[in-house]
FIRO-213918 format. One record per residue: residue number from 1; residue in one letter; chain; x negated, y negated, z negated of N, C-alpha, C, O in turn. Coordinates in Angstrom, 3 decimals. Each point is the difference from the previous one (the first is absolute). Example, Ala and Ser with C-alpha at 12.3 -4.5 7.8 and 13.67 -1.06 7.14 Angstrom:
BEGIN
1 a A -13.190 5.690 -7.800 0.890 -1.190 0.000 -0.900 -1.200 0.000 -1.036 0.019 -0.665
2 s A 1.386 -1.069 1.385 -0.820 -1.190 -0.060 0.770 -1.090 -0.730 -0.509 -1.108 -0.169
% end
This chain:
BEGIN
1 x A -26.272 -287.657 -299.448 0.061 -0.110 -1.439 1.430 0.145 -0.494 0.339 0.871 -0.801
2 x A 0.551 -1.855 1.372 1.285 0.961 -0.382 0.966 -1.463 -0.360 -0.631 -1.054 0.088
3 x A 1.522 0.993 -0.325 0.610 -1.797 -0.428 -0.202 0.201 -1.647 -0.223 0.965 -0.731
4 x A 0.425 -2.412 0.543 -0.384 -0.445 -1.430 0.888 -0.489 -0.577 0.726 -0.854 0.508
5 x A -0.592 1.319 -1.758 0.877 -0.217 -0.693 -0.155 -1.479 -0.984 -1.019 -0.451 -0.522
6 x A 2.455 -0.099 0.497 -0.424 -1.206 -1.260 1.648 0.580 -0.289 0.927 0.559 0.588
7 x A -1.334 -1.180 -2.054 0.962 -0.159 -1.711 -0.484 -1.406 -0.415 -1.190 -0.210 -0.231
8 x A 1.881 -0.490 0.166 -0.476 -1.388 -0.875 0.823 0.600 -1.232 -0.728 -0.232 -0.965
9 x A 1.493 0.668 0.659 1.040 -0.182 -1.007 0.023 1.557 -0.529 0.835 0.296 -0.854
10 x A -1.881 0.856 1.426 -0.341 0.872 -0.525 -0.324 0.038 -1.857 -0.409 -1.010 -0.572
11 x A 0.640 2.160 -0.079 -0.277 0.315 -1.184 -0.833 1.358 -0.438 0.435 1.148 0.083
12 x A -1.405 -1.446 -0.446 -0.930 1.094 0.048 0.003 1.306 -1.228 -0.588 1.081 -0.051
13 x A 1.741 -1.915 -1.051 0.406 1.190 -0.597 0.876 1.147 0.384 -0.177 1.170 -0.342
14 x A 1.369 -1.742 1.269 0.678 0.596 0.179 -0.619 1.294 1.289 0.377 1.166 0.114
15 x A -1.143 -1.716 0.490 -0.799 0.494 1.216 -0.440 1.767 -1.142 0.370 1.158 0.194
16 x A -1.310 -1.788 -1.361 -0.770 0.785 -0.479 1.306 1.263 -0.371 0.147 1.129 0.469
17 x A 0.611 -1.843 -1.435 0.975 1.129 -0.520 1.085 0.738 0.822 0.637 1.027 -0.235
18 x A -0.638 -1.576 0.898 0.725 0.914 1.490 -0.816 1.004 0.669 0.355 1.038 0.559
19 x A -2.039 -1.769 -0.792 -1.086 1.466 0.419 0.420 1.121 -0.584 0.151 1.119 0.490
20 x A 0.100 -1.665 -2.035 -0.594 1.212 -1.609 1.140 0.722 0.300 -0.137 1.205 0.213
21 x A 1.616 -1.877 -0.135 1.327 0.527 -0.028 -0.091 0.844 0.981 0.259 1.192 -0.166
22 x A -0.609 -1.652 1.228 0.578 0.456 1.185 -1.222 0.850 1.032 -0.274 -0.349 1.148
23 x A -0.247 1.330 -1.761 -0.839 0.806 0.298 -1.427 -0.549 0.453 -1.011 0.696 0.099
24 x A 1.095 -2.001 0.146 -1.113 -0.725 0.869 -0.061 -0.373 0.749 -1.100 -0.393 0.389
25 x A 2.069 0.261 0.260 0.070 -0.618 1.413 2.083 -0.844 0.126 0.562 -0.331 1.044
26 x A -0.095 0.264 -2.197 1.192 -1.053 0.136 -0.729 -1.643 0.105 0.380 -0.811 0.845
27 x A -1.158 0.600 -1.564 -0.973 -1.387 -0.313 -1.011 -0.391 1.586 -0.464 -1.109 0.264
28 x A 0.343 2.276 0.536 -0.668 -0.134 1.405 1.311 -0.966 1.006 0.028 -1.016 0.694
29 x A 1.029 2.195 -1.204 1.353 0.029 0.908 0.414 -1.488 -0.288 -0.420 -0.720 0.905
30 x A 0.977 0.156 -1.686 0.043 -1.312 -0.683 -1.089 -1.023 0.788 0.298 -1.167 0.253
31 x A -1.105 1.538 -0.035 -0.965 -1.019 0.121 0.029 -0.412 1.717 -0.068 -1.043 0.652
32 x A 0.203 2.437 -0.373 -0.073 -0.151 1.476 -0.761 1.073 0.491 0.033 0.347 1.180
33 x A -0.741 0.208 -2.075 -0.856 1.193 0.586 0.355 1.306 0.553 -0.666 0.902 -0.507
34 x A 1.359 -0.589 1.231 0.863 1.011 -0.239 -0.468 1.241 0.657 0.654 1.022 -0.210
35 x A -1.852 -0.960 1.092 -0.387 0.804 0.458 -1.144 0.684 -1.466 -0.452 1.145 0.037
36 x A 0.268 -1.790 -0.804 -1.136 -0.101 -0.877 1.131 0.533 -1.509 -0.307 0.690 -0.972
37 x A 1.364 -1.213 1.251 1.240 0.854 -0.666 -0.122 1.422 -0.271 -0.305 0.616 -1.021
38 x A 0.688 -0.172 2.452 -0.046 1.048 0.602 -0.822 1.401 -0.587 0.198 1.127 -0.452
39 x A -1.438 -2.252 0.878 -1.457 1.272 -0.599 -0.225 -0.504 -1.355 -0.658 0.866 -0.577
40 x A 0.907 -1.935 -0.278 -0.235 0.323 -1.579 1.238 1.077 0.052 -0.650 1.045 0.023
41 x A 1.882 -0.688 0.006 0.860 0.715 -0.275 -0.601 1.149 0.310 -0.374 0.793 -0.865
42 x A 0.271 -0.658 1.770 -0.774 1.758 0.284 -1.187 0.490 -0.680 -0.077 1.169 -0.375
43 x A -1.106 -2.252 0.154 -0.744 0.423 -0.733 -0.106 0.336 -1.293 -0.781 0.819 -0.483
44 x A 2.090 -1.882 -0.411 0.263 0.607 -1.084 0.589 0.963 -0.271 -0.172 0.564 -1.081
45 x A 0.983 -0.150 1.956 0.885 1.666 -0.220 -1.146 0.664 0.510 -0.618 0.725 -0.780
46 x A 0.345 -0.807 1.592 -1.553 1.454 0.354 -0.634 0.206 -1.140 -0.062 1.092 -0.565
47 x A -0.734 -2.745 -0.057 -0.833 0.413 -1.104 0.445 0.297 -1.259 -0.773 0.593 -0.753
48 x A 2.086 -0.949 0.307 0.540 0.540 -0.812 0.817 1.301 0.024 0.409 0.282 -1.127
49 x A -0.014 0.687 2.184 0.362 1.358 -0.136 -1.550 0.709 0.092 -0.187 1.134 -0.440
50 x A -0.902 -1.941 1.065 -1.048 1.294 0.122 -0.882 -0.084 -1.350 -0.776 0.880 -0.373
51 x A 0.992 -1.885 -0.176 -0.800 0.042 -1.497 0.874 -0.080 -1.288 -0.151 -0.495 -1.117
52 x A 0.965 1.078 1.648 1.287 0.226 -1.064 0.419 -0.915 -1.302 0.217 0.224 -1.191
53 x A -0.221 -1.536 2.177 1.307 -1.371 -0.874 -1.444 -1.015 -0.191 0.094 -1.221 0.125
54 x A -1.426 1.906 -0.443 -1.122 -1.057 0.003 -0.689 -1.059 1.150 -0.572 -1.090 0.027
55 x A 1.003 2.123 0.865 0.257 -1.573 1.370 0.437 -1.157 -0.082 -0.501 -1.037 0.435
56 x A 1.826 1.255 -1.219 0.831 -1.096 -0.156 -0.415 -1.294 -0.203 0.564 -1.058 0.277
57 x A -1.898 1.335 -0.932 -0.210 -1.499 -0.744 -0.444 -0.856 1.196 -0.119 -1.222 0.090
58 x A -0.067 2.079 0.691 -0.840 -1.298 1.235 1.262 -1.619 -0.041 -0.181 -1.218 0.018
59 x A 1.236 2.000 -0.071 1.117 -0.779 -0.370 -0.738 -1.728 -0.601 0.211 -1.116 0.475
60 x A -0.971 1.464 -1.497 -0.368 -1.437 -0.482 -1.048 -0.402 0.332 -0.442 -0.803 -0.822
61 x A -0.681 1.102 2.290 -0.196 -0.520 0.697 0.677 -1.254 1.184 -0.271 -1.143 0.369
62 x A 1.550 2.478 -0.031 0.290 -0.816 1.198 0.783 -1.192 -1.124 -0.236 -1.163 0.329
63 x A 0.832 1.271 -1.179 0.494 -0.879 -0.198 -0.578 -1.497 -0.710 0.688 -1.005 0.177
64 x A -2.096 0.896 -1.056 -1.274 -0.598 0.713 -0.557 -0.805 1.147 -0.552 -1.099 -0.047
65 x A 0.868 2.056 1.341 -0.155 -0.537 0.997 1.228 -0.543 0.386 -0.169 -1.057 0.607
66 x A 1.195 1.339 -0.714 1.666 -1.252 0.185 -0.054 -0.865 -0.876 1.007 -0.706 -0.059
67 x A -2.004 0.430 -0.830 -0.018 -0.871 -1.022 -0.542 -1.334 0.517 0.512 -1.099 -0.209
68 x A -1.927 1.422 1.107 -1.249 -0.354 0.287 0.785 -0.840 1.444 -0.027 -1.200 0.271
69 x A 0.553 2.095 0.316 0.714 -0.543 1.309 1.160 -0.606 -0.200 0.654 -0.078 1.040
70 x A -0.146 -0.378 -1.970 1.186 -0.703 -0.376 -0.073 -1.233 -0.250 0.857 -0.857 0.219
71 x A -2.757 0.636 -1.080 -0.144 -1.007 -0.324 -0.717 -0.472 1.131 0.727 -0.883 0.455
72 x A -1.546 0.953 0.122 0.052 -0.367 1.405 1.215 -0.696 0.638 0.010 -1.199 0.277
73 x A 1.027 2.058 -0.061 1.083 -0.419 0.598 0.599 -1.422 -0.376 0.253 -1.009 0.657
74 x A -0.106 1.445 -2.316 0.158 -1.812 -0.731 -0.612 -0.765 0.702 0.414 -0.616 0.982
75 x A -1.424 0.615 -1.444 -1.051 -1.127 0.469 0.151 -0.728 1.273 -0.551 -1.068 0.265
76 x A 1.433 1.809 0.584 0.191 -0.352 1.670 -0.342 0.578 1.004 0.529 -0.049 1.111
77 x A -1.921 0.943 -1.628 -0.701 0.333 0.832 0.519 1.322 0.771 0.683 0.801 -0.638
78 x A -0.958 -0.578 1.855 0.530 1.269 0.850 -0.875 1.645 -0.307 -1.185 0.334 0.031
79 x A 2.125 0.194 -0.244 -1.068 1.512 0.365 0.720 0.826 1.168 1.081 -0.327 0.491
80 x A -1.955 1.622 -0.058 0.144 0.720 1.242 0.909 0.815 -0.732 0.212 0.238 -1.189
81 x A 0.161 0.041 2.067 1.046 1.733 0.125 -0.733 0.961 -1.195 0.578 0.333 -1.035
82 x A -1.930 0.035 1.378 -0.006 0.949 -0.701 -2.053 -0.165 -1.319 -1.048 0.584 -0.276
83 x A 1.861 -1.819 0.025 -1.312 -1.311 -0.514 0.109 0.812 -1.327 1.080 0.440 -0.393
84 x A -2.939 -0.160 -0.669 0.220 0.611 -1.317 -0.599 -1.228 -0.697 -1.037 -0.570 0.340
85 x A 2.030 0.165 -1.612 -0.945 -0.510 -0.827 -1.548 0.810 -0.472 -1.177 -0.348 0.086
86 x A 1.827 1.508 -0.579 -1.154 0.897 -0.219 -0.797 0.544 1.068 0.619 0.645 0.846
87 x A -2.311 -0.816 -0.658 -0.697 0.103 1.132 0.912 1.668 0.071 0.994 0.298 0.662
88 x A -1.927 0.660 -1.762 -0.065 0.778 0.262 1.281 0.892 0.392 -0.192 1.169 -0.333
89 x A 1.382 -1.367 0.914 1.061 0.308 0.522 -0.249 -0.290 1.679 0.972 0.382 0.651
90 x A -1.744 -0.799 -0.065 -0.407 -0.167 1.307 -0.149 1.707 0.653 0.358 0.539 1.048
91 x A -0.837 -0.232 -1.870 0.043 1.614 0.465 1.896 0.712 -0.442 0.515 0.977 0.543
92 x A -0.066 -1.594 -1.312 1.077 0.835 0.720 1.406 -0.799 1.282 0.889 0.647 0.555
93 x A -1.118 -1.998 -0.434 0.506 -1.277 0.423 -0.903 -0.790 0.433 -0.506 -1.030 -0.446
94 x A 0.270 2.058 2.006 -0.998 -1.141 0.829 1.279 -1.026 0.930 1.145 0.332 0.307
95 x A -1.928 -1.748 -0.018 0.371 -0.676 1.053 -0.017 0.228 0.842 0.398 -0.785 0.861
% end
Protein backbone atom coordinates (compact mmCIF):
# COMPACT_ATOMS: atom_id res chain seq x y z
CA UNK A 1 0.00 0.00 0.00
CA UNK A 2 2.69 2.40 0.32
CA UNK A 3 3.54 4.65 3.83
CA UNK A 4 1.05 7.02 5.19
CA UNK A 5 1.02 10.18 5.47
CA UNK A 6 -0.13 12.47 8.59
CA UNK A 7 -0.46 16.56 8.79
CA UNK A 8 -2.01 17.45 12.10
CA UNK A 9 -1.30 21.07 11.39
CA UNK A 10 -2.13 20.68 7.63
CA UNK A 11 -4.38 23.44 5.80
CA UNK A 12 -6.66 22.44 3.26
CA UNK A 13 -6.90 25.74 1.58
CA UNK A 14 -3.67 26.20 0.90
CA UNK A 15 -3.37 22.41 -0.35
CA UNK A 16 -6.43 23.39 -2.76
CA UNK A 17 -4.87 26.71 -4.18
CA UNK A 18 -1.51 25.42 -4.79
CA UNK A 19 -3.58 22.61 -6.90
CA UNK A 20 -5.46 25.68 -8.96
CA UNK A 21 -2.04 27.76 -9.00
CA UNK A 22 0.10 25.26 -9.55
CA UNK A 23 -1.12 23.18 -12.43
CA UNK A 24 -2.53 20.42 -10.07
CA UNK A 25 -0.26 18.74 -8.60
CA UNK A 26 1.88 21.66 -6.25
CA UNK A 27 -1.13 20.89 -3.44
CA UNK A 28 -0.21 16.78 -4.00
CA UNK A 29 3.60 17.88 -3.65
CA UNK A 30 2.86 19.85 -0.34
CA UNK A 31 1.01 17.22 1.04
CA UNK A 32 3.26 14.50 0.51
CA UNK A 33 1.95 13.00 -2.56
CA UNK A 34 4.48 13.34 -4.83
CA UNK A 35 4.35 10.53 -7.02
CA UNK A 36 0.55 11.56 -7.52
CA UNK A 37 2.28 15.13 -8.09
CA UNK A 38 3.93 13.88 -10.80
CA UNK A 39 0.93 12.41 -12.84
CA UNK A 40 -1.67 15.31 -11.94
CA UNK A 41 1.18 17.48 -13.65
CA UNK A 42 1.35 15.43 -16.73
CA UNK A 43 -2.10 14.88 -17.09
CA UNK A 44 -2.90 18.38 -17.05
CA UNK A 45 -0.40 19.47 -19.74
CA UNK A 46 -1.45 16.37 -21.99
CA UNK A 47 -5.10 17.31 -21.49
CA UNK A 48 -4.69 20.71 -21.88
CA UNK A 49 -2.34 20.93 -25.19
CA UNK A 50 -4.58 18.07 -26.77
CA UNK A 51 -7.91 19.91 -26.20
CA UNK A 52 -6.52 23.15 -26.69
CA UNK A 53 -6.41 25.09 -23.01
CA UNK A 54 -10.00 23.16 -22.18
CA UNK A 55 -8.23 20.40 -20.32
CA UNK A 56 -7.09 22.74 -18.06
CA UNK A 57 -9.97 22.83 -15.95
CA UNK A 58 -9.42 19.36 -14.60
CA UNK A 59 -7.23 21.76 -12.60
CA UNK A 60 -10.37 22.31 -10.23
CA UNK A 61 -10.87 18.88 -9.71
CA UNK A 62 -7.59 18.03 -8.48
CA UNK A 63 -7.69 20.87 -6.47
CA UNK A 64 -11.12 19.60 -4.78
CA UNK A 65 -9.46 16.60 -4.17
CA UNK A 66 -6.31 18.55 -2.14
CA UNK A 67 -9.11 20.12 -0.51
CA UNK A 68 -10.85 16.83 0.56
CA UNK A 69 -7.34 15.35 1.58
CA UNK A 70 -6.24 18.25 3.57
CA UNK A 71 -9.14 18.10 5.61
CA UNK A 72 -8.59 14.71 6.43
CA UNK A 73 -5.13 15.53 7.23
CA UNK A 74 -6.47 18.26 9.89
CA UNK A 75 -8.45 16.07 11.47
CA UNK A 76 -5.29 13.76 12.27
CA UNK A 77 -6.17 11.27 10.28
CA UNK A 78 -3.45 9.49 7.83
CA UNK A 79 -3.78 9.05 4.05
CA UNK A 80 -1.67 6.80 1.47
CA UNK A 81 0.76 8.01 -1.01
CA UNK A 82 -1.47 8.03 -3.65
CA UNK A 83 -5.14 8.15 -1.47
CA UNK A 84 -8.28 10.23 -3.65
CA UNK A 85 -10.70 12.12 -1.83
CA UNK A 86 -12.59 11.88 -5.02
CA UNK A 87 -13.63 8.06 -5.70
CA UNK A 88 -13.64 8.67 -9.14
CA UNK A 89 -9.80 9.59 -9.56
CA UNK A 90 -8.95 5.86 -8.59
CA UNK A 91 -8.69 5.32 -12.23
CA UNK A 92 -6.13 7.76 -12.75
CA UNK A 93 -4.24 7.26 -8.99
CA UNK A 94 -4.40 3.71 -8.15
CA UNK A 95 -2.84 2.37 -4.77
Amino acid sequence: MGQMITKPDANPIIFAVCNWLGLGGLGYFLMGQKKKAIIAWIATILLGVITCGVGYMIIFVFAYDAYLLGQKLQSGQAIGENENGLSFLNAIFKD
